[in-house]
N, C-alpha and C positions, 0 to 999 in steps of 0.2 A: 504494500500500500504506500502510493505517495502523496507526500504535502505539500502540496507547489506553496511557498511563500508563507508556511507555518507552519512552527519548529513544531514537532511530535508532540513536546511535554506542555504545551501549552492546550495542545486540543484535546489531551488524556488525564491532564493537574488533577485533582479533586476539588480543588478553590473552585478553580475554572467553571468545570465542569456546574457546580452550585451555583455560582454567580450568575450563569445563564437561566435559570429556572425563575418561574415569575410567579411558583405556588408557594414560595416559602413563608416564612407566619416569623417577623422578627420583633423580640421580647424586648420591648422598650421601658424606659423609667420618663414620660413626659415630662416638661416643665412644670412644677410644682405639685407634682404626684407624689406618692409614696409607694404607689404599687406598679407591675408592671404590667403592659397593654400590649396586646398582641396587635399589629400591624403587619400589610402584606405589600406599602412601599417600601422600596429597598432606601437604606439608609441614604446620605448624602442626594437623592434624590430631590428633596425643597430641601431650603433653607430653614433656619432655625427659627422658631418659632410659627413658621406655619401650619395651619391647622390640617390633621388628616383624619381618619375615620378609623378608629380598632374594630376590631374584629366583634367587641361586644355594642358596636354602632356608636359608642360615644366619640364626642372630638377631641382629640387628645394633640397638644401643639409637641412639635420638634423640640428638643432643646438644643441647647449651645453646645457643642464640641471643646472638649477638654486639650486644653494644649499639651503638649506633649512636654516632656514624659512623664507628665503627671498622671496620677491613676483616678480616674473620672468616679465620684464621687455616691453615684449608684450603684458601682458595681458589687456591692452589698446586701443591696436589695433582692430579695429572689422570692417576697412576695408576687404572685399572678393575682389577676382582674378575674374573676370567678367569671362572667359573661364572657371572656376571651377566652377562659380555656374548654368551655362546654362545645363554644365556635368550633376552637383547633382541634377537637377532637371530633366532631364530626366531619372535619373536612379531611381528616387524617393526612396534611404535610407536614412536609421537616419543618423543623422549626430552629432557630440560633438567639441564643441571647446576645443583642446588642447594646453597649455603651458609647453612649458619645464622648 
């Protein structure tokens, strides 16, 4: 099998490969939450603070991205939104916990 103009490990990654999928369910800590919200835009998608729709229909806004190399400030939280995980589970996708 050949790849005209893409290297192997890029069309085979497992990153890769995930990053293409557009059913994933990622575990957010919104701006002034406490819990986290399943969403199925992919991160860096809007900017901060605009509003998207979780998966339990609530609005839940983007927050600010954490400068580096600090470690973002939610990532402690591993409370779930009861309404989001009843969603994810009946939609049965991968899912990834993400921090800004």
């Amino acid at each position: 099998m050949e790849l005209i103009g893409v290297a192997w490990w890029a069309e085979f990654d497992a990153a890769s490969l995930l990053a293409r999928r557009d059913d994933i369910v990622y575990w957010i800590v919104p701006s002034g939450a406490k819990v986290r919200h399943g969403i199925t835009d992919k991160p860096g998608r809007w900017p901060a603070g605009t509003e998207v729709v979780a998966l339990c229909g609530e609005g839940v806004k983007i927050p600010l991205a954490t400068p580096y190399p600090a470690t973002p400030r939610t990532a402690s939280v591993t409370i779930q939104c009861d309404g989001c995980v009843a969603e994810y589970r009946l939609r049965g996708s991968p899912s990834t916990v993400w921090d800004f």
